[in-house]
N, C-alpha and C positions, 0 to 999 in steps of 0.2 A: 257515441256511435260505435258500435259493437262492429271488425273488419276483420276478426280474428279468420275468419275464413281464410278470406286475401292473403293475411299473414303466413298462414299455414301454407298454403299456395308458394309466396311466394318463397319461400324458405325452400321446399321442393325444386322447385324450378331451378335457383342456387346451384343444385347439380349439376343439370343437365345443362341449362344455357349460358353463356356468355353475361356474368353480373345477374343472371335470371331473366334475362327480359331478352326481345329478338329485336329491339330498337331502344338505342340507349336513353332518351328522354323518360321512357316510359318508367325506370328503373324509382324517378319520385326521388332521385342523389339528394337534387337539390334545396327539395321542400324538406327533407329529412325524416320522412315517414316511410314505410311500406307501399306500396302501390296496389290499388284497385284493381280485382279480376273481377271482370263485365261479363255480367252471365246475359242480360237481352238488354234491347233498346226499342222506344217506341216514339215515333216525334221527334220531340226534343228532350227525353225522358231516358235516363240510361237506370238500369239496375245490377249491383254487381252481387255478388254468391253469398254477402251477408242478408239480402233483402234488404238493402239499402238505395234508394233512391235518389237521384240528382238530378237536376235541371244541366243539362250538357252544354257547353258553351267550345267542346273540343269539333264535336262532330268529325270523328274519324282525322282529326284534323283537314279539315275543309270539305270534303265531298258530298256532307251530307246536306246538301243547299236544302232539302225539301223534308229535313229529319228523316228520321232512323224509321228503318221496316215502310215504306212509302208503299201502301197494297199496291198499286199498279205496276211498280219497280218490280215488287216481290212478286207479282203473277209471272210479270215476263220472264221472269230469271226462272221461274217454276219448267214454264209452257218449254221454255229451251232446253231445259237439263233432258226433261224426259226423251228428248231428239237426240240428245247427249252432249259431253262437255267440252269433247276437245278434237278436233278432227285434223289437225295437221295439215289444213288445207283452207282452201278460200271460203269462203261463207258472205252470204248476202249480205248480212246484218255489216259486216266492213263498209262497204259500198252505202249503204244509208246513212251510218254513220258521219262517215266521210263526207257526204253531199252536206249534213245539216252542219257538220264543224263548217264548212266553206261558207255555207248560208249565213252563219253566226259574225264567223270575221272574214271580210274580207279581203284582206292581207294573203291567206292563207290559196293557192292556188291548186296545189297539191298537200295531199298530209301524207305521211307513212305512222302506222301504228305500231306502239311498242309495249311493251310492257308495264314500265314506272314513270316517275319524273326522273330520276337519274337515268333511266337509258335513255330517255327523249335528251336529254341535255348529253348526256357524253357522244350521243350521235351525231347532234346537231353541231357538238365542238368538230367531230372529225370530219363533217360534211363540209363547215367552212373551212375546214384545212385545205382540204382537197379541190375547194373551189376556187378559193384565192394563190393556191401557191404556198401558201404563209403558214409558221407555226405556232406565232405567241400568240395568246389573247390576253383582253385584260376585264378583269370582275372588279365587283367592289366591296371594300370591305364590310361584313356583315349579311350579304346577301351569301345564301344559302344553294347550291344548285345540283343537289343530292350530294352521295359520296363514291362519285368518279376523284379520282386520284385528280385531276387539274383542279381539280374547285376545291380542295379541302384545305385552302389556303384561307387566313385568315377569313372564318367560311360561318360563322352566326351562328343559330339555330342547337342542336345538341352539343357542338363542340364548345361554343358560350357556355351552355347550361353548366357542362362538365369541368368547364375550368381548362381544358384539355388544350395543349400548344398543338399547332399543323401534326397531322396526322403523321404517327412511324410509318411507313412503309411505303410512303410518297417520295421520290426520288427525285435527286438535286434536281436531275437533268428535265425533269417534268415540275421542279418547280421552276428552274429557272426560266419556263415558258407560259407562266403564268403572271400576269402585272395586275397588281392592287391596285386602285385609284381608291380615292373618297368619296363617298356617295351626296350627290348634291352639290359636285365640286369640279366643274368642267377646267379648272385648272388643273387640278390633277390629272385627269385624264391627257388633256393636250399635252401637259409635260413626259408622262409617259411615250405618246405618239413621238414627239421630238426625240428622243432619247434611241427610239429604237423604230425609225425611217425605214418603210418599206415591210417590217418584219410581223406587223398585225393581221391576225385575219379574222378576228373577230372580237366586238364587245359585248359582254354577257352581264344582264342584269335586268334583278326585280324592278317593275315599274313602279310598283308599289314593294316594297319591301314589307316580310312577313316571318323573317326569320334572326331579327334585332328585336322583334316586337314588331308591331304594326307601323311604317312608316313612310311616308310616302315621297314620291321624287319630285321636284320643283317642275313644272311646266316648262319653263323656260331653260332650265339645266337637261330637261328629256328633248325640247329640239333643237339646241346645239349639240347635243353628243348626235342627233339625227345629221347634222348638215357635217359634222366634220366630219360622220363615218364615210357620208355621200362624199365627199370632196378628198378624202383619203385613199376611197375604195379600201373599207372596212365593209364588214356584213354587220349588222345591227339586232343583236339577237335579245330581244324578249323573253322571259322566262316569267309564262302563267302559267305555271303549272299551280300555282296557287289563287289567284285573281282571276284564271280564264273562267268566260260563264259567270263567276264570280260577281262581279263586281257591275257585269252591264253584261249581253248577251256579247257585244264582242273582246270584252274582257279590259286592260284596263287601257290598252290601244284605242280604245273606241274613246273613252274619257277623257284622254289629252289628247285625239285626234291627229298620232304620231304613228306613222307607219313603220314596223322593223321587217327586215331582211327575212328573217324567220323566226317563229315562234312556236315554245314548245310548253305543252298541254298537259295535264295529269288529275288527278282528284277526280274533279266532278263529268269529265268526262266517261270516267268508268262507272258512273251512281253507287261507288262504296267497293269497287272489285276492283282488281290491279288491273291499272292499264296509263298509258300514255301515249304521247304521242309527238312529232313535230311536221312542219309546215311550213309552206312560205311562198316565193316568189319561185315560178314556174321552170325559169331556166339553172335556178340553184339545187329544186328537189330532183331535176331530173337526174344529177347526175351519179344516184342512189343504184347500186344495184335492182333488178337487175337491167334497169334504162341505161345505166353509166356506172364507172369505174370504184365509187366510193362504195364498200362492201358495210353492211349491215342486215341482219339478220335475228330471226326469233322464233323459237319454236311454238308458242303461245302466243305469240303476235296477230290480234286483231282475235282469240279469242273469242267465240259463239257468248258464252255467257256475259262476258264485259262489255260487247259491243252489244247487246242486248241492254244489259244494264246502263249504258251512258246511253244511249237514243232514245232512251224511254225519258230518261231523266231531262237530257235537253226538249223532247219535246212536251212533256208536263209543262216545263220552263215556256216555249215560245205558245202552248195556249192558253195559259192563265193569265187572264188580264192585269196590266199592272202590276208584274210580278214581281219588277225591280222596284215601282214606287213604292209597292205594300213592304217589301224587304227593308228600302231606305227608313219606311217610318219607323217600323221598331228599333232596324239598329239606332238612329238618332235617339228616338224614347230614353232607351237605355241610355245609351251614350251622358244624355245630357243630363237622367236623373242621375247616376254617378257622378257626376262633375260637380251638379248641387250639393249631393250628398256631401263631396271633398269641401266647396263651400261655406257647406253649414258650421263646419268642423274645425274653419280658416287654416285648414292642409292645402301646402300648393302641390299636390302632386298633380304630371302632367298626362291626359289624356288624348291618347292621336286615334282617329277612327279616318276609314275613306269607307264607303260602302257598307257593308256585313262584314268589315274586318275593324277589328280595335285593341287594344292594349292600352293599358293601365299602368304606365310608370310613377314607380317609386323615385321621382326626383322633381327637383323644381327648376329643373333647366328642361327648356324647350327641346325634345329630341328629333333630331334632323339626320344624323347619323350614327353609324356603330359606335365610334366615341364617345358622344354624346347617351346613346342608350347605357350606356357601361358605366354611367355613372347613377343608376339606378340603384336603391340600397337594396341587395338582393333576399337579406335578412328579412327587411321587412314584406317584401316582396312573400318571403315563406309563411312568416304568419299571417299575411293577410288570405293565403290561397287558404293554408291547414283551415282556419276560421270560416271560410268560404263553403271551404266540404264539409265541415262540423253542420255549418246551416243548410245542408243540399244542394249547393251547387257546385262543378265541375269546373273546374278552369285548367287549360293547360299549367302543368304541373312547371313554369320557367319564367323568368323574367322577359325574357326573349325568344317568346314564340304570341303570335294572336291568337284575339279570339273570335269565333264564328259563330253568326248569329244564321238562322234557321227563317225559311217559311213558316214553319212549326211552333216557334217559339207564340205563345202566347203571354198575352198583355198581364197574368195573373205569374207569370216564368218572368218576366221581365221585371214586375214589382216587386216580386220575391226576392230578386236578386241585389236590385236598389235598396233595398230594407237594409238586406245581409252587408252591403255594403259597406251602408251609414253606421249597422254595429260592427262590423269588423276596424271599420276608419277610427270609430269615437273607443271603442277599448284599447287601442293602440296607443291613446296618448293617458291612461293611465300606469 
């Protein structure tokens, strides 16, 4: 496979940006190759600047639930630009938006719109500050929730990939307000709450986790951290900005049937364009400027084009029938012919999937959390992706990021991939 383009590229870029890339996973450190410059996408079809082809399984990382270039998506975002892009001001398309995220989950009472997943989550943290009185919160290891300075504490996702300790320029004083629990481990948690009585005001975490890899939270471990928040007066804060829409139309709240405090939104609610968002229980958002005293702000916030683009996309989503079952069968398909494929091979490696999210580790221990994901061989993990792209398909370039399966994906992308799998799995043990 001829990438010399890419190469060229990204050898250029080397200049100008920070390690060449504007987000550090994409950089390809840890597969140990050059990284792909994506010149179009189609489906679930990406094409990068060598004329090379791949069955995409990154999808913008997550947003692209309905594949890439979606004509109806790309009409609307057409119909709007020509009205223009950016007005500094209210626009209707917010207001629809808003009504159909509420429709979707009902947790969500109020939303305010923002930009990213990381504003949605750094807002959401100072929202609960300000609500409770309180200033620690506590995350968990391996859960990811952008990079606001409180979360880039033992924090998943690129900092894993990169090998990289807690980020320089995070300060004691803001870590010292940050508490790690173990994920799937409500003793940890309760030991923390003991430890520092009175001082919480919020617990932050993936329902499903997606930034260890694909992994999901115990039932029963998601409602006890629900009853001791409630019995604490803790806020209970959800973070779908990867799972929401995702995973069921009310994301993965709807799944375990566990109500949080507030939840905050990003990917597929923008259909591919930056945006996010957070939400929740009525007498908590109100206290948001300009209703109440907690100040946040955005000058692209709620965006004509993005809120264009996420309403169109959830509502393709609420009229196609069966959207989530037709979604479950393929990811399952897949799912399962890789497992055979491992099988056939007698490799134990372990496969975690919930919904149209899943990863592929490289280990024979069951992974339940960060720890456990980190004992994945990440070596082999490189050559199985490098082998992956040689055959045409895309995988997130990490041990520790998932992967997203498409409406788009077809049954001939999903056995193509199974194929590549069973040869990528069987020339590894020669």
């Amino acid at each position: 496979m001829d990438t010399s383009k890419s190469s060229k590229l990204f050898a250029e870029a080397q200049k100008h940006l920070p390690g060449g890339v504007n987000s550090p996973v994409r950089a390809f450190k840890s597969v140990g190759r050059d990284p792909l410059y994506i010149k179009r996408a189609k489906g679930a079809h990406i094409f990068d600047v060598d004329g090379n082809e791949f069955v995409d399984y990154i999808g913008s990382w997550g947003p692209m639930i309905l594949g890439h270039a979606h004509e109806r998506v790309v009409e609307a975002i057409r119909e709007t630009a020509i009205h223009g892009t950016s007005f500094g001001a209210s626009c209707e398309k917010e207001i629809d938006l808003a009504k159909l995220i509420k429709k979707f989950v009902p947790s969500v009472e109020i939303v305010r719109m923002v930009n990213s997943g990381t504003e949605a989550t750094m807002s959401a943290m100072r929202l609960a500050r300000g609500f409770t009185g309180k200033n620690k919160i506590i995350k968990f290891e391996g859960c990811y929730h952008g990079h606001g300075d409180s979360f880039l504490i033992k924090a998943g996702s690129g900092v894993a990939t990169l090998g990289l300790p807690d980020s320089p320029g995070v300060t004691q004083s803001t870590a010292n307000d940050t508490l790690n629990a173990r994920y799937n481990d409500i003793e940890s948690v309760c030991r923390l709450i003991r430890q520092n009585i009175g001082e919480i005001a919020a617990v932050f975490i993936e329902p499903v986790g997606g930034n260890m890899g694909c992994v999901a939270a115990d039932k029963e471990f998601l409602q006890k951290l629900r009853d001791i928040c409630t019995s604490e007066k803790i806020l209970l804060v959800f973070d779908e900005v990867m799972t929401g829409f995702r995973l069921a139309k009310g994301g993965a709240q709807e799944i375990y049937s566990i109500t949080p405090d507030l939840t905050t939104f990003g990917k597929i609610i923008g259909g591919g364009l930056p945006v996010g968002a957070y939400g929740g229980r009525g007498d908590i958002m109100r206290m948001i400027a300009p209703s109440g005293a907690v100040y946040q702000a955005g000058t692209l916030s709620g965006n004509p084009l993005a809120m264009t683009a996420g309403f169109e996309t959830l509502s393709i989503i609420e009229e196609t029938p069966n959207f989530y079952a037709r979604l479950e069968e393929k990811s399952a398909y897949l799912a399962d012919g890789i497992s055979d494929a491992a099988r056939k091979l007698n490799l134990n490696y372990n496969l975690n999937r919930v919904g149209s999210m899943l990863t592929l580790f490289f280990t024979d221990q069951s992974v339940v959390d960060f720890d456990t994901a980190k004992l994945s061989d990440t070596k082999k993990f490189a050559d199985y992706f490098n082998q992956m792209l040689e055959s045409g398909i895309y995988l997130p370039p990490s041990q520790f990021e998932a992967w997203f399966v498409s409406i788009a994906h077809t049954k001939s992308d999903l056995d193509k991939t199974i194929n590549a799998t069973y040869e990528a799995l069987q020339s590894s043990l020669s």
